[in-house]
mmCIF file as Biopython writes it, N, C-alpha, C and O atoms, coordinates in Angstrom:
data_model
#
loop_
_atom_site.group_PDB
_atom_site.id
_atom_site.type_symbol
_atom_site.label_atom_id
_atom_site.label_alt_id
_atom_site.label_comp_id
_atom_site.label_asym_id
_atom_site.label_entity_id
_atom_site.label_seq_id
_atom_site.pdbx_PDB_ins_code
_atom_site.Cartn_x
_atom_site.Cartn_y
_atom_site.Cartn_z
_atom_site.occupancy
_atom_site.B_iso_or_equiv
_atom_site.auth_seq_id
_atom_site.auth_asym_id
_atom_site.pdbx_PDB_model_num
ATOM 1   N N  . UNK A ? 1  ? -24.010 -22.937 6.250  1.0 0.0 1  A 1 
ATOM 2   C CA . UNK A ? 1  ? -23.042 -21.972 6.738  1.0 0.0 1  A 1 
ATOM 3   C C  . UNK A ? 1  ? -23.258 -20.634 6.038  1.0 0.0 1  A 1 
ATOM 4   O O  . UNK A ? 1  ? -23.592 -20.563 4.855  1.0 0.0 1  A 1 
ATOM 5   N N  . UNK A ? 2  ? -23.088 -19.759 6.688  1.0 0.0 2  A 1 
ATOM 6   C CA . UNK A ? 2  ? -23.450 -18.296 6.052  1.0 0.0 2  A 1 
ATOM 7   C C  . UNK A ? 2  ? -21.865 -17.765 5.673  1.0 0.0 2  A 1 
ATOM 8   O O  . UNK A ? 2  ? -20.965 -18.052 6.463  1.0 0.0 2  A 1 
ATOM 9   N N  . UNK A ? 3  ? -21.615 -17.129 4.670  1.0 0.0 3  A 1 
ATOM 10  C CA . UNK A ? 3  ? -20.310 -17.145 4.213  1.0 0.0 3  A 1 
ATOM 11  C C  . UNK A ? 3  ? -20.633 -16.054 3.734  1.0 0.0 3  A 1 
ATOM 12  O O  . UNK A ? 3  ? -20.018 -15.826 2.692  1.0 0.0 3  A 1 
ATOM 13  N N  . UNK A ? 4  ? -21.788 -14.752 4.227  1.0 0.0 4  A 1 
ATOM 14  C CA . UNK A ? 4  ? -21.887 -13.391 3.154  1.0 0.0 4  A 1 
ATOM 15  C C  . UNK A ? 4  ? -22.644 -12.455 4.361  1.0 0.0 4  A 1 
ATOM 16  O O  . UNK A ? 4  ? -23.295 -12.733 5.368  1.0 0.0 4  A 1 
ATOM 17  N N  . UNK A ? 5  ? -22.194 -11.178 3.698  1.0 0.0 5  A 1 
ATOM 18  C CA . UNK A ? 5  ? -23.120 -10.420 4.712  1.0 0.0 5  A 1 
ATOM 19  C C  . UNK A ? 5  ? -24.587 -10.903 4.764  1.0 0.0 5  A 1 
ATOM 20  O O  . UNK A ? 5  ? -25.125 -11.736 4.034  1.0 0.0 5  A 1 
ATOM 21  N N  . UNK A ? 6  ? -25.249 -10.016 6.046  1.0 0.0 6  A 1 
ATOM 22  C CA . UNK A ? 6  ? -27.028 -10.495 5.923  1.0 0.0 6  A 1 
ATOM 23  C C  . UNK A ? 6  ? -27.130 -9.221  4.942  1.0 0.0 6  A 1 
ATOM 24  O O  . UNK A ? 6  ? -26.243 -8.367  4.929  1.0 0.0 6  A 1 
ATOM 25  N N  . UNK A ? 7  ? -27.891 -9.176  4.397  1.0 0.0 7  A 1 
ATOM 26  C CA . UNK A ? 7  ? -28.261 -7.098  3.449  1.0 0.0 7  A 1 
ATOM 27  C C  . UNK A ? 7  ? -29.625 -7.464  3.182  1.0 0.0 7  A 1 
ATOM 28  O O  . UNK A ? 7  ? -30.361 -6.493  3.353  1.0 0.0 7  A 1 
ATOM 29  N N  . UNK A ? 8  ? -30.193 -8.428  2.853  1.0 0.0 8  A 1 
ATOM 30  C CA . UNK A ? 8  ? -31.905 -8.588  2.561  1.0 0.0 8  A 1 
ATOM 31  C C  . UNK A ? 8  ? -32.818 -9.733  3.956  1.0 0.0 8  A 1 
ATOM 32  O O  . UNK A ? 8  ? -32.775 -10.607 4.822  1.0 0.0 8  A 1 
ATOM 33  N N  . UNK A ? 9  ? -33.479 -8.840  3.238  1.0 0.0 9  A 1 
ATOM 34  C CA . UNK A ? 9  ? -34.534 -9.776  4.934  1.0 0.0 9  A 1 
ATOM 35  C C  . UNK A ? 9  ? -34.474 -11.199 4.237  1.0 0.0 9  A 1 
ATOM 36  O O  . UNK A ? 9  ? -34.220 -11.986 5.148  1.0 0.0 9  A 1 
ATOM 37  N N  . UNK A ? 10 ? -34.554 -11.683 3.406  1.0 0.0 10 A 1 
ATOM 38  C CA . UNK A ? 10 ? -34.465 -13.282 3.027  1.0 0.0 10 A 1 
ATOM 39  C C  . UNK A ? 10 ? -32.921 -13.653 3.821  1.0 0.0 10 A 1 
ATOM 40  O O  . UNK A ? 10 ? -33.157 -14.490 4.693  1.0 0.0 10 A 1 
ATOM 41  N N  . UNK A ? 11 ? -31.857 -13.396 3.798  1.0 0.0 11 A 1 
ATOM 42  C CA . UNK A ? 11 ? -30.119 -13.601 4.052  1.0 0.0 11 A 1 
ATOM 43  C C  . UNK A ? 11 ? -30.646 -13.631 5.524  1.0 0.0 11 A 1 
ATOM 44  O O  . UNK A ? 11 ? -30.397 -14.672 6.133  1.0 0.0 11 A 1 
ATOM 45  N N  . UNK A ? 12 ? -31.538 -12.369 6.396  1.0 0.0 12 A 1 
ATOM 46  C CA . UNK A ? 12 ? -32.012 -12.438 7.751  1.0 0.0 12 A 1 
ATOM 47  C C  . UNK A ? 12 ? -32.548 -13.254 7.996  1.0 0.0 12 A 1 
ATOM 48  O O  . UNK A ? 12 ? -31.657 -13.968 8.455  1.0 0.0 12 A 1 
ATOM 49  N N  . UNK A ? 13 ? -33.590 -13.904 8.081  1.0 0.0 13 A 1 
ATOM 50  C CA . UNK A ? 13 ? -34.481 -15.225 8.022  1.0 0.0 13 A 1 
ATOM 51  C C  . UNK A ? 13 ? -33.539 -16.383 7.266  1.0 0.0 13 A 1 
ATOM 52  O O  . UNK A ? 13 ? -34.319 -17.320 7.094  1.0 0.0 13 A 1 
ATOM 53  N N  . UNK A ? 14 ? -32.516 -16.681 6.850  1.0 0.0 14 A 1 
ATOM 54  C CA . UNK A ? 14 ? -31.599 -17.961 6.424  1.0 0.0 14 A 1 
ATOM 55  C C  . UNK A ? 14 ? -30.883 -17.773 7.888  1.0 0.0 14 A 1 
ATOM 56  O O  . UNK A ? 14 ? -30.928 -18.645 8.756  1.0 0.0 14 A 1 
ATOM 57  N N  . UNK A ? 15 ? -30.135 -16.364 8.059  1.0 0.0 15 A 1 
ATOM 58  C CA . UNK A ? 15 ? -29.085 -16.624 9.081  1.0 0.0 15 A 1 
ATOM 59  C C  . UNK A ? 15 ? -29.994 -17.043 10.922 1.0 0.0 15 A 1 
ATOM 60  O O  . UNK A ? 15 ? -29.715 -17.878 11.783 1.0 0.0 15 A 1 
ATOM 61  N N  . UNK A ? 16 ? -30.910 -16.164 10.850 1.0 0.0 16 A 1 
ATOM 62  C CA . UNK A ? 16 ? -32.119 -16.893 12.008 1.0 0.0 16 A 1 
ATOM 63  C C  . UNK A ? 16 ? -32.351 -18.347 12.381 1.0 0.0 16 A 1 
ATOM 64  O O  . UNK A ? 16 ? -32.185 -18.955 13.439 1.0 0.0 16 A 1 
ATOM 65  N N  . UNK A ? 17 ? -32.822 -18.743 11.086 1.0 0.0 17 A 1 
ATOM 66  C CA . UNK A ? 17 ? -32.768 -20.432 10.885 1.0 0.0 17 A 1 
ATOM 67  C C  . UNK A ? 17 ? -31.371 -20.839 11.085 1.0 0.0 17 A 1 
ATOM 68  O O  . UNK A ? 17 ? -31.386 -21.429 12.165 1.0 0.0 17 A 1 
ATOM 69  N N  . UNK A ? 18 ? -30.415 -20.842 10.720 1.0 0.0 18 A 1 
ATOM 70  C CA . UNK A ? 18 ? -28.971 -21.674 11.046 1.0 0.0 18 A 1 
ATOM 71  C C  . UNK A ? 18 ? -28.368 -21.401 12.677 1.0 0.0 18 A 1 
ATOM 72  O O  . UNK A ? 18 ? -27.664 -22.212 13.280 1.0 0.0 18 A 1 
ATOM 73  N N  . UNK A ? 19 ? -28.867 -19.944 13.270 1.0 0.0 19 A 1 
ATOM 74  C CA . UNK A ? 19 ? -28.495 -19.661 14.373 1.0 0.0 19 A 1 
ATOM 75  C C  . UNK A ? 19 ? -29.255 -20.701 15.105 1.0 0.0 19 A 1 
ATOM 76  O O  . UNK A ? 19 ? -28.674 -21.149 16.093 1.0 0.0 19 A 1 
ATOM 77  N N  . UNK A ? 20 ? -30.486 -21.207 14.822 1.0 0.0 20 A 1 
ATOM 78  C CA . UNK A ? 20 ? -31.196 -21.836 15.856 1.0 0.0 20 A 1 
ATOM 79  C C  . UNK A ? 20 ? -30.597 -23.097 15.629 1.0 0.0 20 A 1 
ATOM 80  O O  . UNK A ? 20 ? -30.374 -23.848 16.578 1.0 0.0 20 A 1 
ATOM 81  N N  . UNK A ? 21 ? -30.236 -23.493 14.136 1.0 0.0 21 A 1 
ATOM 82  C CA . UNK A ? 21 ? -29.602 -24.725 14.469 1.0 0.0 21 A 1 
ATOM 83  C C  . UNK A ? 21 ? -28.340 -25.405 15.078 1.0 0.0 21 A 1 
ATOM 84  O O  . UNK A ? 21 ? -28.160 -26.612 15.238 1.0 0.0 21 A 1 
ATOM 85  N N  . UNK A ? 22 ? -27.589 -24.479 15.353 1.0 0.0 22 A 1 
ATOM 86  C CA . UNK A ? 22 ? -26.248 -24.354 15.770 1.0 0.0 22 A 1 
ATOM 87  C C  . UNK A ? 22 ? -26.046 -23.976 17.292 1.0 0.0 22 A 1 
ATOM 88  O O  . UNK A ? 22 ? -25.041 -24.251 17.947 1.0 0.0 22 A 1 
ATOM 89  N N  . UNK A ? 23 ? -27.215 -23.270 17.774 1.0 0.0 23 A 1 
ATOM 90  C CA . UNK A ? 23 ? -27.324 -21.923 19.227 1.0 0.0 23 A 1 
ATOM 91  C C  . UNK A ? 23 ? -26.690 -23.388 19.911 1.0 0.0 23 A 1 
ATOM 92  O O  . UNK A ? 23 ? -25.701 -23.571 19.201 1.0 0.0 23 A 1 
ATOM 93  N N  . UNK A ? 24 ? -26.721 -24.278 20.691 1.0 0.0 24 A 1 
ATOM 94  C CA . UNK A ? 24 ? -25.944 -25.312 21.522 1.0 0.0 24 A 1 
ATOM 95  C C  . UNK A ? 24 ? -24.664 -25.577 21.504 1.0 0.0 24 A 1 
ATOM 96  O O  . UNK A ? 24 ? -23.937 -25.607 22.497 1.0 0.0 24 A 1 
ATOM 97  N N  . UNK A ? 25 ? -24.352 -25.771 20.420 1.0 0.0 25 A 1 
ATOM 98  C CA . UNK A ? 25 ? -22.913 -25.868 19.539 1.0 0.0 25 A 1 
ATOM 99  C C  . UNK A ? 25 ? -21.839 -25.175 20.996 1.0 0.0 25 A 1 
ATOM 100 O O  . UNK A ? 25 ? -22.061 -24.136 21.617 1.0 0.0 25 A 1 
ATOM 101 N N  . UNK A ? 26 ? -20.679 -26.168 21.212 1.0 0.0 26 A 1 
ATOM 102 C CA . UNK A ? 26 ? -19.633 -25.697 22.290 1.0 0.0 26 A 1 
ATOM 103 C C  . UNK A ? 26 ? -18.992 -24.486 21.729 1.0 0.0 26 A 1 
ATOM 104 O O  . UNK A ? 26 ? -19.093 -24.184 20.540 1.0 0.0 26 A 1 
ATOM 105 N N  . UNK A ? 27 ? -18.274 -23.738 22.678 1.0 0.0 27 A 1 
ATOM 106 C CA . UNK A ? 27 ? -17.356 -22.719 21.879 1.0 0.0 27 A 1 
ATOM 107 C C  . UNK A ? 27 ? -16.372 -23.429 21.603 1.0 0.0 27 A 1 
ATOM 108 O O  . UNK A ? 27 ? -16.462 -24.646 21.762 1.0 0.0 27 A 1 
ATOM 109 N N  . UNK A ? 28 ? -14.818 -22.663 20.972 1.0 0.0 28 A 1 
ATOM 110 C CA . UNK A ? 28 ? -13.938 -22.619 20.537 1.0 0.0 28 A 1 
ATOM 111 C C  . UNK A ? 28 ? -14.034 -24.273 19.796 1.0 0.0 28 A 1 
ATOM 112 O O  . UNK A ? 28 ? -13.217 -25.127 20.141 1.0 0.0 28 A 1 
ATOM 113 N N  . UNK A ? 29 ? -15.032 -24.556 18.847 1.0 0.0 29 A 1 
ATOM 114 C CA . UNK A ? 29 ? -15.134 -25.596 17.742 1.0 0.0 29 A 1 
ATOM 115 C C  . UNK A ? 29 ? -15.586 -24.657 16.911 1.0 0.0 29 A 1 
ATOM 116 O O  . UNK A ? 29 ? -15.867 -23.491 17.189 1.0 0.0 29 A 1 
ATOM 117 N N  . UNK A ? 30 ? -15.663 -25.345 15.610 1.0 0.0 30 A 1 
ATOM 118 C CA . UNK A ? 30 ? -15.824 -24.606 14.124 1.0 0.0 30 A 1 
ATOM 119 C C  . UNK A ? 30 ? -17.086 -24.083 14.126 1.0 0.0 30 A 1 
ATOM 120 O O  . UNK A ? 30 ? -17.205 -22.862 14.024 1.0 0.0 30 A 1 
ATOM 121 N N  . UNK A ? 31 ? -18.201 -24.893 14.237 1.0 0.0 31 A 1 
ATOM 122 C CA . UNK A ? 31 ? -19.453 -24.434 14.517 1.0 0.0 31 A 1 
ATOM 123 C C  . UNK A ? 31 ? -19.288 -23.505 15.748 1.0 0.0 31 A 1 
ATOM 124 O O  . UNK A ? 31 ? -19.819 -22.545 15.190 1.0 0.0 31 A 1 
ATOM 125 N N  . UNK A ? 32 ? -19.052 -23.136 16.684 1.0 0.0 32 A 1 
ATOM 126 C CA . UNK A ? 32 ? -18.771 -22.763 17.513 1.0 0.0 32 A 1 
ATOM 127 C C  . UNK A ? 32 ? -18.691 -21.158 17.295 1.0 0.0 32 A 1 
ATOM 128 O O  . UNK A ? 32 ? -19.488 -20.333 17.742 1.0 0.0 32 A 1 
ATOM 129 N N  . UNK A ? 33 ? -17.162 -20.828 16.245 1.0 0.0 33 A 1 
ATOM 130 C CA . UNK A ? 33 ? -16.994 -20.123 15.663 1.0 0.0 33 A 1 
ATOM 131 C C  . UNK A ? 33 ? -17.786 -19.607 14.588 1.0 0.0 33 A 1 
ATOM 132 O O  . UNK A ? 33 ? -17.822 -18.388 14.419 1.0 0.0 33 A 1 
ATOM 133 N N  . UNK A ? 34 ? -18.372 -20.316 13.902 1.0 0.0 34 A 1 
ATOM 134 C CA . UNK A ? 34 ? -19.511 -19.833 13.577 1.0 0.0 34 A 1 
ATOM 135 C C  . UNK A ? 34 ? -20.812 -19.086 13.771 1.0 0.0 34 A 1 
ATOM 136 O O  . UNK A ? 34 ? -21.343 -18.167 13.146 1.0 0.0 34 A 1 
ATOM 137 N N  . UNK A ? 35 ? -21.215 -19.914 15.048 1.0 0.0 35 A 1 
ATOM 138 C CA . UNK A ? 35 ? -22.264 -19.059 15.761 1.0 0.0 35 A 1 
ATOM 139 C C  . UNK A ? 35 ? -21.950 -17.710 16.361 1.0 0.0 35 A 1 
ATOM 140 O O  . UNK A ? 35 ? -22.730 -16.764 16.470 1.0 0.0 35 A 1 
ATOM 141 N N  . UNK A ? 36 ? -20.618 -17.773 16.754 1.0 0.0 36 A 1 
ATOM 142 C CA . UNK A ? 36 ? -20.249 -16.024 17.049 1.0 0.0 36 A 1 
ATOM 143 C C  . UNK A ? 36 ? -19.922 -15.212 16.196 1.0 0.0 36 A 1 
ATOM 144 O O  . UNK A ? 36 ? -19.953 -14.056 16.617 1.0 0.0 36 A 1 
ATOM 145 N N  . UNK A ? 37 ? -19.392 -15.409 14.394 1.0 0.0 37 A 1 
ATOM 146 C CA . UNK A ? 37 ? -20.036 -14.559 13.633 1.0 0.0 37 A 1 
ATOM 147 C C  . UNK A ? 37 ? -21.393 -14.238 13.343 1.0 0.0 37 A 1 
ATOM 148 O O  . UNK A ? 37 ? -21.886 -13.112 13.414 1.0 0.0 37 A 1 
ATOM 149 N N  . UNK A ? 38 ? -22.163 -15.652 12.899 1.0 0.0 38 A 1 
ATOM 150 C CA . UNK A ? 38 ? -23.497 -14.880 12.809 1.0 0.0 38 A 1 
ATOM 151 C C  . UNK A ? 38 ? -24.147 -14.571 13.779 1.0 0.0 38 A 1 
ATOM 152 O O  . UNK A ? 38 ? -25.340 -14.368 13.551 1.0 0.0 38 A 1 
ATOM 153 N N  . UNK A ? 39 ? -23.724 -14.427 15.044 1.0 0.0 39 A 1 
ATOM 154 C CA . UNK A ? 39 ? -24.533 -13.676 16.511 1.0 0.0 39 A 1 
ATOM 155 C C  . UNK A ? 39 ? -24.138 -11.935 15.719 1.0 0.0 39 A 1 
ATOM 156 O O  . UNK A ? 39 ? -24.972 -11.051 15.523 1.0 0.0 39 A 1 
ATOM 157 N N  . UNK A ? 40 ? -22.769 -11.875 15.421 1.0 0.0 40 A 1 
ATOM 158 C CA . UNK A ? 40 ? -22.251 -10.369 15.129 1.0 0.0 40 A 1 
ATOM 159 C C  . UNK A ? 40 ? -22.849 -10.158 13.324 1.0 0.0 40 A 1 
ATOM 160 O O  . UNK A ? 40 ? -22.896 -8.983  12.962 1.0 0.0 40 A 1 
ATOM 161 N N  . UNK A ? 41 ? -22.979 -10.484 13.002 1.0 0.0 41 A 1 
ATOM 162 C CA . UNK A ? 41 ? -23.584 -10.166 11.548 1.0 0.0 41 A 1 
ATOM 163 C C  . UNK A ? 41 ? -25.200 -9.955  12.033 1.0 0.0 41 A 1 
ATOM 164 O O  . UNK A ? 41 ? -25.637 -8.816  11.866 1.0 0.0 41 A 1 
ATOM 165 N N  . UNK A ? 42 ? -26.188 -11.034 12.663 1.0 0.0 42 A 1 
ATOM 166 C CA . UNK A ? 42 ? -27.710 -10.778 12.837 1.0 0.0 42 A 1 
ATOM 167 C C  . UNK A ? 42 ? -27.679 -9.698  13.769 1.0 0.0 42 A 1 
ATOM 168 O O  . UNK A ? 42 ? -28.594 -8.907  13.537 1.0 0.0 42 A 1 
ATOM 169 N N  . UNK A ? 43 ? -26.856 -9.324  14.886 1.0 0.0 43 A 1 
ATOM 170 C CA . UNK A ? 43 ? -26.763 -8.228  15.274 1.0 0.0 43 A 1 
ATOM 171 C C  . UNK A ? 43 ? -26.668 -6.976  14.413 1.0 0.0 43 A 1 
ATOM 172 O O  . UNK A ? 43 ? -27.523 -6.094  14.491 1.0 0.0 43 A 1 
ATOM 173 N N  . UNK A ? 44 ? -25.799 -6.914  13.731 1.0 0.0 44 A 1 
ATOM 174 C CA . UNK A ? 44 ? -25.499 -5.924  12.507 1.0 0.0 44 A 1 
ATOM 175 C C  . UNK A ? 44 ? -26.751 -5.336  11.834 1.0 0.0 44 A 1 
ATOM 176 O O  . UNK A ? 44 ? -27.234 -4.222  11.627 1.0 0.0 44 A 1 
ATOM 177 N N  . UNK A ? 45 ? -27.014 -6.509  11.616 1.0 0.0 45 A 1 
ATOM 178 C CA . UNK A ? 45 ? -28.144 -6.088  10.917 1.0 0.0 45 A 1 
ATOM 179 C C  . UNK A ? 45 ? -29.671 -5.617  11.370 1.0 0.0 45 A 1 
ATOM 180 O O  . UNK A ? 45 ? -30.510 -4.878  10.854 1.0 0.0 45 A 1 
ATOM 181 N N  . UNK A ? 46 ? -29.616 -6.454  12.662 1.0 0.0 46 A 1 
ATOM 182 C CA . UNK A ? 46 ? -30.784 -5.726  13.362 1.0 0.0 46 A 1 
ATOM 183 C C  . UNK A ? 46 ? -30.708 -4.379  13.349 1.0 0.0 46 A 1 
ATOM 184 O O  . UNK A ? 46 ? -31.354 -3.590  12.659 1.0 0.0 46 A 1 
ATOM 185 N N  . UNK A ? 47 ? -29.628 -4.105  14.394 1.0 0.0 47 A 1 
ATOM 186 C CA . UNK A ? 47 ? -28.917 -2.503  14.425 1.0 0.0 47 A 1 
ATOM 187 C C  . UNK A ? 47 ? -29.302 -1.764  13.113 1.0 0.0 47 A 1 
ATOM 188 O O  . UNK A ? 47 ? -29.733 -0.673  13.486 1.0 0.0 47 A 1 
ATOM 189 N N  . UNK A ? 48 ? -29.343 -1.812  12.103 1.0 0.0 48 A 1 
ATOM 190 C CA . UNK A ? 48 ? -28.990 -0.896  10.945 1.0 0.0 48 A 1 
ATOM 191 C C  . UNK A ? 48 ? -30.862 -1.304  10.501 1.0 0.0 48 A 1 
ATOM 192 O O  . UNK A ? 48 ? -31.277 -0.404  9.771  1.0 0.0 48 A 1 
ATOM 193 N N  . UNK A ? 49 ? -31.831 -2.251  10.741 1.0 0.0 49 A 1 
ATOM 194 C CA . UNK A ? 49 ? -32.823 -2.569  10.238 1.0 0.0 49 A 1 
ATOM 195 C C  . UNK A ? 49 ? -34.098 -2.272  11.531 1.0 0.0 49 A 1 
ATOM 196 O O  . UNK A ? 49 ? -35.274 -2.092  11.216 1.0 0.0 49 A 1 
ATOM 197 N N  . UNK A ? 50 ? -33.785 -2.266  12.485 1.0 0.0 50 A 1 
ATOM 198 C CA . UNK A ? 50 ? -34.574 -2.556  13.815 1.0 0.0 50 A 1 
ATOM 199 C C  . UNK A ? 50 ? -33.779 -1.466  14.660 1.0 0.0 50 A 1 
ATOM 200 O O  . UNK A ? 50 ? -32.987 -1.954  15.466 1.0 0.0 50 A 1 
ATOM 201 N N  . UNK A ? 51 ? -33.834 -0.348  14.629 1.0 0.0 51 A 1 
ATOM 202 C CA . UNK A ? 51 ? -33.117 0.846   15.256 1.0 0.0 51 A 1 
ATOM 203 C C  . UNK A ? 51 ? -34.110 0.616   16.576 1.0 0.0 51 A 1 
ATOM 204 O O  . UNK A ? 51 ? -35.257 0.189   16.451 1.0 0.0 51 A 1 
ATOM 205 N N  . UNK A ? 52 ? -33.464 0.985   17.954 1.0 0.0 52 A 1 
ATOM 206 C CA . UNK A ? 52 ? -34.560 1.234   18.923 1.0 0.0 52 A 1 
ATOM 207 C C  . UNK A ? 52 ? -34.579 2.808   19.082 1.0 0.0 52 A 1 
ATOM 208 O O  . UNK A ? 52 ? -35.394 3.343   19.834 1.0 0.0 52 A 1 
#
């Protein structure tokens, strides 16, 4: 479970790996909820790291 911002490319590549393990996961369950913070945190961070 990711419980911190992403801020280093290592935290990026942990939260990558858990997204893939979770991406199936139903909504409105815990995992669930989970995967839609770290969708909005790896977003975050793309944004601020991966500008288009």
């Amino acid at each position: 479970m990711i419980d911190k911002p992403i801020i280093t490319e290592r935290d990026y590549k942990q939260a990558l790996e858990r997204l893939e393990m979770i991406f199936n996961v139903p909504k409105g369950t815990p995992l669930g909820d989970e995967l839609e913070v770290l969708s909005i945190l790896i977003e975050q961070y793309e944004n601020e790291h991966f500008p288009v």
